[in-house]
N, C-alpha and C positions, 0 to 999 in steps of 0.2 A: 755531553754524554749521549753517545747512540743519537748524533744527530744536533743534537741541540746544546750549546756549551753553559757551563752552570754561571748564573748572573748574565745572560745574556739575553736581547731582547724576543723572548719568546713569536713574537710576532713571526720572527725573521728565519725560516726553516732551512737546516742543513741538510743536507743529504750525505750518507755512510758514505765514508770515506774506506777508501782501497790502502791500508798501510804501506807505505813507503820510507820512513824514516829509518836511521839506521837501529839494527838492535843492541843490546848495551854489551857489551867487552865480557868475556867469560865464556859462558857454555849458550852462548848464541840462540837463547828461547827467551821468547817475550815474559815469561816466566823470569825472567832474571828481575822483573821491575817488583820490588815487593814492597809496600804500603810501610808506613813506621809500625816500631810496635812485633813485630815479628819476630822469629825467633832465630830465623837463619842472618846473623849480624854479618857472613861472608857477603851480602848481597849489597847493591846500593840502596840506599831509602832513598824517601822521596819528599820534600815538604808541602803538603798537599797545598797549604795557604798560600804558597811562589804560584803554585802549578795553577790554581784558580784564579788568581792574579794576572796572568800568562794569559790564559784560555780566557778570562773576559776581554782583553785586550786585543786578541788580534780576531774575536767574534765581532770588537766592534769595525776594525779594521775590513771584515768581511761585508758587512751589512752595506757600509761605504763603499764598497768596491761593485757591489752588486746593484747600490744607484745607479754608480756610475758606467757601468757594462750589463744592463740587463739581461743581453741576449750572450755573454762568458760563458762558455760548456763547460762541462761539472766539472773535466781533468785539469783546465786550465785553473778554476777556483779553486781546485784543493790544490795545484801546487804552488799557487799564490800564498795558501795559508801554511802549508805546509813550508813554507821560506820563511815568513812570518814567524811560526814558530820556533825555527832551527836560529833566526837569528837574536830574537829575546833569549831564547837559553843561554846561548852565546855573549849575552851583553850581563846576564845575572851570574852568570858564570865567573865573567872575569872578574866580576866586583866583589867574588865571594872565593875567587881564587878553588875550583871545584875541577875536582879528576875526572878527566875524560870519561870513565864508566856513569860520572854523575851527571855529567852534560848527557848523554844518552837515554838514561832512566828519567832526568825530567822531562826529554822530547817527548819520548813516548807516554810519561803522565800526560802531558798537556794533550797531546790526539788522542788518548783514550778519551778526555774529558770532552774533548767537542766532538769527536766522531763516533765513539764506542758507547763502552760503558761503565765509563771514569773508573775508579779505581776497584770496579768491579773485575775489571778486564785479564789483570792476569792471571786471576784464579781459571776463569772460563776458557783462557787461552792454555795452562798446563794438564797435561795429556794425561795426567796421574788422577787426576781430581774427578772423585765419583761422585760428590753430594757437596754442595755450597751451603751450610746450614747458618743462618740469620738470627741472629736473638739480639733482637735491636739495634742499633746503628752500632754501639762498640764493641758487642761480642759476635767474631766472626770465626765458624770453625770449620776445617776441611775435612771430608771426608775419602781416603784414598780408596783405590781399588785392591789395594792388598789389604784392610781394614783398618789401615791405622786413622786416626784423628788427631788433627794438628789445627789448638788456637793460632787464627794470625791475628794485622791488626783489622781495624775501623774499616769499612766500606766510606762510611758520610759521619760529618763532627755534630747531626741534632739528628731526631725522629723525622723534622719536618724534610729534610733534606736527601733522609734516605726515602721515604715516602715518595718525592721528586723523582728521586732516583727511578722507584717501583713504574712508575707513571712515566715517566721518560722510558725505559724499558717498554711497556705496553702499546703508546702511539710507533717506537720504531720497529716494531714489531709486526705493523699491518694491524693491529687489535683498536683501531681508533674506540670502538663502541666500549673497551672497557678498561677501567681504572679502579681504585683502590681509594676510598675513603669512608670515615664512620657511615655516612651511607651506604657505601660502598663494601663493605669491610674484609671481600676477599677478593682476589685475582687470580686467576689462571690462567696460564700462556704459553707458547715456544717461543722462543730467544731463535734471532736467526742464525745462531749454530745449530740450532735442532732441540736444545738446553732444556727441560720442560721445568718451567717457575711455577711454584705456588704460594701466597704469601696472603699474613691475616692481620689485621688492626684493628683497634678499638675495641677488642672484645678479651682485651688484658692488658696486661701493665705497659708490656710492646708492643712493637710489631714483629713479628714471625716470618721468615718465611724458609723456604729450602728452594733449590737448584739443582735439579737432577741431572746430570750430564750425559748423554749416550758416547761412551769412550768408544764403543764396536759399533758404530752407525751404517758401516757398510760391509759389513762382515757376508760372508755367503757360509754355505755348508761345510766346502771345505777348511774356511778357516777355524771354523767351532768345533773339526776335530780336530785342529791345529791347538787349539784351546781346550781340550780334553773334555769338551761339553759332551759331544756326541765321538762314535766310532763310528771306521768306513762302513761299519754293517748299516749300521740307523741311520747315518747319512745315503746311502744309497737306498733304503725304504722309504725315507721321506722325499725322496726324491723324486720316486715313483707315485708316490700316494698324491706328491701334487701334479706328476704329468696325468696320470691315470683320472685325476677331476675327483679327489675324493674332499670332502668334508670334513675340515680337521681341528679340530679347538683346543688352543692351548692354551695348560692350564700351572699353577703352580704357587708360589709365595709373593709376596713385595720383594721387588728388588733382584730373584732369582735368574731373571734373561728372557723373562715373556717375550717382550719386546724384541731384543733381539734373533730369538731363534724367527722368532715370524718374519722379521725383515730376512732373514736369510731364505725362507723358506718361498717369501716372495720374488727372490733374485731367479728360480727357476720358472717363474713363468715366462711364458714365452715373450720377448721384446714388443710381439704386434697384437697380444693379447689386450681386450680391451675389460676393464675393471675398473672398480669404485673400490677408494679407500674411505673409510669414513671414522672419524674420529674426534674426542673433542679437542685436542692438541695434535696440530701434526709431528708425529715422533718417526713415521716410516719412511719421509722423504721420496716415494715413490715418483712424482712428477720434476722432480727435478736432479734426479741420478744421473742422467744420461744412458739410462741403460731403455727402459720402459717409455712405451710412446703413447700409449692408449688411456692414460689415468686420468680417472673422475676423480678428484680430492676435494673430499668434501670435512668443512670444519666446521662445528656444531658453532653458538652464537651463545654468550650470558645475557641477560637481561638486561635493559639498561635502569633497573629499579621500579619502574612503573609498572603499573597492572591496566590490562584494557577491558572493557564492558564485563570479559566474563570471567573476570578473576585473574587471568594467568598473566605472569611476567612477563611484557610487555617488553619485543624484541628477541626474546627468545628464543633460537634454535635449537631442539635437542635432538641428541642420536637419532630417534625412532621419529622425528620431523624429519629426517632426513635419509631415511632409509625408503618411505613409498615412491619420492621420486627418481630415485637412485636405483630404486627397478624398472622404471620406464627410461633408460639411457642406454637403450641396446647392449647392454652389457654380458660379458662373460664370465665375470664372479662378482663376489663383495665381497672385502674385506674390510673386516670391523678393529678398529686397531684394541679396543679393550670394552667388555659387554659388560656395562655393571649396572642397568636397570630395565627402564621396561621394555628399551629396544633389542632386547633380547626375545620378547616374542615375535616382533615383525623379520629378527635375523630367524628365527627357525620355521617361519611360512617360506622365508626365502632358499631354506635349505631343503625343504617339503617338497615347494613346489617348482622353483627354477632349475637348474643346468646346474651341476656340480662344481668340485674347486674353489668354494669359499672356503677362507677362514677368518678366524677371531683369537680372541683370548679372553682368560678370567681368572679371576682373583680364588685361590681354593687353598687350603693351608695343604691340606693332603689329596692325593687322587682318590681318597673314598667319597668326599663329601662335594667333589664335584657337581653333582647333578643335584645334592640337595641344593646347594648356592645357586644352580637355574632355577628351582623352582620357590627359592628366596623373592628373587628378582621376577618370576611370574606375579608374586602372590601382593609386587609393588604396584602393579599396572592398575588402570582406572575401575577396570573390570572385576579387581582381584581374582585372578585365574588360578583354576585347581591344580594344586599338584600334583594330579593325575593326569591333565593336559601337560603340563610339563614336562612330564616322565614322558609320555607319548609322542608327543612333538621332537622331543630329543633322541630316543628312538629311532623313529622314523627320518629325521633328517642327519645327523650326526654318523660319519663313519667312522672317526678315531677321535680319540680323546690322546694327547701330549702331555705330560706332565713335569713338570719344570721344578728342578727341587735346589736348594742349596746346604752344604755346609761347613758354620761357620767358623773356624780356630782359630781365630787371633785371639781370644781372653787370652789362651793357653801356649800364646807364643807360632801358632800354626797359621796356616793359611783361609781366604775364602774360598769355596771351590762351587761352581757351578755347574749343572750337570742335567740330562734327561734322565728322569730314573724308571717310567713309565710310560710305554703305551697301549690302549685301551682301544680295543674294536668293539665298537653297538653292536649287538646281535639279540635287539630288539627285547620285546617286555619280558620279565623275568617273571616269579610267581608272586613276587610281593609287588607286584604291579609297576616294578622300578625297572631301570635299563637293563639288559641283563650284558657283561661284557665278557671278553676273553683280553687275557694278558698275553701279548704279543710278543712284549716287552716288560723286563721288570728286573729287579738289582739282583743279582748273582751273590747272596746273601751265605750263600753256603761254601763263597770262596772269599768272602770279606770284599765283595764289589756291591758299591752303592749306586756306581752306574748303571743307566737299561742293558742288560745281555738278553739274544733272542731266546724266546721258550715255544711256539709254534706257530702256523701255518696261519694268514689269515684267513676268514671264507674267501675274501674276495682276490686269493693271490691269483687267480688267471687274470685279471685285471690288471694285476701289478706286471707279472711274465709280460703283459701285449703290450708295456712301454718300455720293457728292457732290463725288468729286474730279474735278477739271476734268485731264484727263491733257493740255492743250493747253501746259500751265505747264512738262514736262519736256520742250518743245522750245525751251526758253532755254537755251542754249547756257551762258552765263556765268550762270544763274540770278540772282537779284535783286539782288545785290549794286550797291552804288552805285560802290564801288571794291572791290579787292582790297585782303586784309589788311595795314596798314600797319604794314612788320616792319623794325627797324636792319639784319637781312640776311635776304637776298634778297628784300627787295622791288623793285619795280620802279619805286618812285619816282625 
């Protein structure tokens, strides 16, 4: 699995394999291979005990092979195994008298298991699948992006083996320094589809974990009004607010397209623009799009469980480790893929005092309680900073606040809908000593839109005018909308 095949002698390291086998008969997605246990009985199953049977055999076949030709290039060894494998199918096949679609779904079991992520892998590989949720090795549930949830079967048949799993996952991941065990007892990571894993043991009856998937990884502006996120109005302002070098934090719920509007909003800068990403998961992909050539990508570090001389977790990178040197890297912005502790005061000396055009994100259930949430995460720092500095600091460095909302209807048979419903321009300290903003942007409530429609002018629209924004477009009243968001309630249908 992802590298290394199960029962096989760990010593002996795989390197990811390129798929090549063929895919199985039907609606041609790897997605056709479904684990026992499932619900969709149209599909072929798989008997994971053939398929690990299979995949220790011809790992030892590998191991030998690679005595005997040390210096075999990687294409040449996987298509040694990949023959290897096509022809054990082939010989259990005939002995079991199995249809074509089933000789196919076990290939592809068996390279999941020594190259992927064993029978993790079709979940990861179907385009539908928002959330991979884990409740021990035999409860395994999907979560789609229209909201539905669908138990399938078993990822691994003990704790110990999905643990393996956890851990196999981790080293092929680039993450050597961190793993998963009662020591250990949580992990966090990106899967190299982008995936972001988090998983917990020993501090219950299982093991835990979830798989987040980015289904929009490369989305740009326009396609999120393609997707009813934003209109051409708000796409052509944020557009400008990041050529113009403004300051922008977006903000909103779990789950709601943090993430994704920022990587969209990142796709505007310029190709030879030079930036720092920093995050403790790489979710933005920045350096390796092919779009952007100047990226510092910088990934925070866990601890490897020790502590040295002066208490601290030994090994440990965190954000705000990693944000002083990341101003000294000639850079032209920073972007923080998600601010949720102390290195939120060293992002706002950098918004104070450097060159404009960073952004971030953070976690706020509503856009009122945004700025209280920075001065949450002020008041965590070593210093415990006041939240009056906070206010201040945010102020002063912050030009617009985003806010990212969603809603949900599937209890009620409807849809998930994701959307900008708010933007929010700083215009500095108010009377209660707090930000004081203007709504730029805000839901058209008086015509049943929950999305952002423009309501006026920002201060800084010459700024916006001198990269090519047309400011005629925020006297649309109901901005571009063809209708308002069509919701089971409170719509106005």
């Amino acid at each position: 699995m992802l590298g290394r095949p199960l029962h096989a002698d760990p010593s002996v390291p795989l390197p990811p394999a390129r798929p090549r086998l063929p895919r199985p008969t039907g609606s041609g997605s790897a997605t056709d291979v479904q684990p026992l246990g499932t619900d969709q009985t149209h599909q072929a199953t798989v008997d994971y005990s053939v398929a690990r049977a299979i995949a220790s055999d011809v790992a030892k076949k590998r191991e030998r092979l690679l005595k005997e030709s040390p210096h075999l290039d990687q294409a040449s060894e996987e298509q040694r195994c990949l023959s290897w494998i096509v022809a054990a199918v082939a010989e259990w096949s005939h002995a079991k008298a199995m249809a074509p679609q089933q000789d196919a779904a076990m290939q592809r079991a068996v390279h999941d298991l020594l190259f992927r992520a064993g029978r993790l892998q079709p979940y990861l590989d179907n385009p539908r699948v928002e959330d991979i949720i884990i409740q021990g090795h035999e409860e395994v549930w999907l979560d789609y992006g229209d909201g539905q949830r669908q138990m399938v079967g078993p990822i691994a048949d003990t704790e110990d083996e999905l643990l393996e799993l956890l851990r196999e996952l981790a080293r092929s991941s680039g993450h050597s320094e961190r793993t998963i065990s009662t020591a250990n007892p949580t992990l966090a990571l990106s899967l190299p589809d982008g995936s972001r894993l988090q998983a917990i043991t020993g501090l219950g009856p299982k093991t835990y974990a979830v798989i987040r998937r980015h289904r929009v990884s490369h989305a740009g502006l326009d396609d999120l009004v393609e997707m009813g996120t934003i209109d051409p109005v708000l796409r052509d302002f944020l557009r400008a607010c990041v050529r113009a070098e403004k300051n922008v934090m977006i903000a909103g719920k779990q789950k709601a397209g943090k993430t994704t509007l920022l990587r969209a909003m990142l796709r505007e800068f310029d190709p030879e623009c030079r930036f720092a990403t920093i995050q403790t998961e790489d979710e933005l992909f920045c350096h390796g799009n092919g779009y952007h050539r100047q990226v510092v990508s910088l990934v925070g570090r866990e601890s490897n469980g020790e502590r040295d001389v002066a208490g601290r977790s030994a090994g440990e990178v965190t954000l705000l480790d990693l944000m002083h040197p990341a101003l000294r890297m000639s850079l032209e912005r920073i972007v923080v893929g998600e601010v949720r502790g102390p290195e939120v005061v060293a992002m706002m000396q950098a918004l104070t005092n450097g060159s404009g055009g960073n952004l971030c994100t953070i976690h706020a259930r509503s856009q009122d309680i945004v700025f209280d949430r920075i001065a949450e995460l002020y008041a965590l720092t070593q210093g415990n900073l006041s939240e009056q500095l906070a206010y201040r600091q945010t102020a002063n460095g912050l030009d617009f606040v985003v806010y990212v909302d969603m809603t949900d209807e599937t209890r009620i048979g409807g849809q998930r809908h994701r959307y900008v419903s708010h933007v929010l321009e700083l215009a500095g300290i108010g009377e209660s000593g707090r930000p004081a903003t203007n709504q730029i942007f805000s839901p058209g409530r008086e015509f049943g839109e929950l999305r952002a429609v423009p309501r006026m002018d920002p201060a800084c629209i010459d700024d916006l005018r001198r990269v090519g924004f047309d400011s005629a477009l925020l006297q649309q009243g109901a901005g571009a909308w063809a209708a308002p968001l069509q919701l089971k309630v409170g719509s106005l249908r």
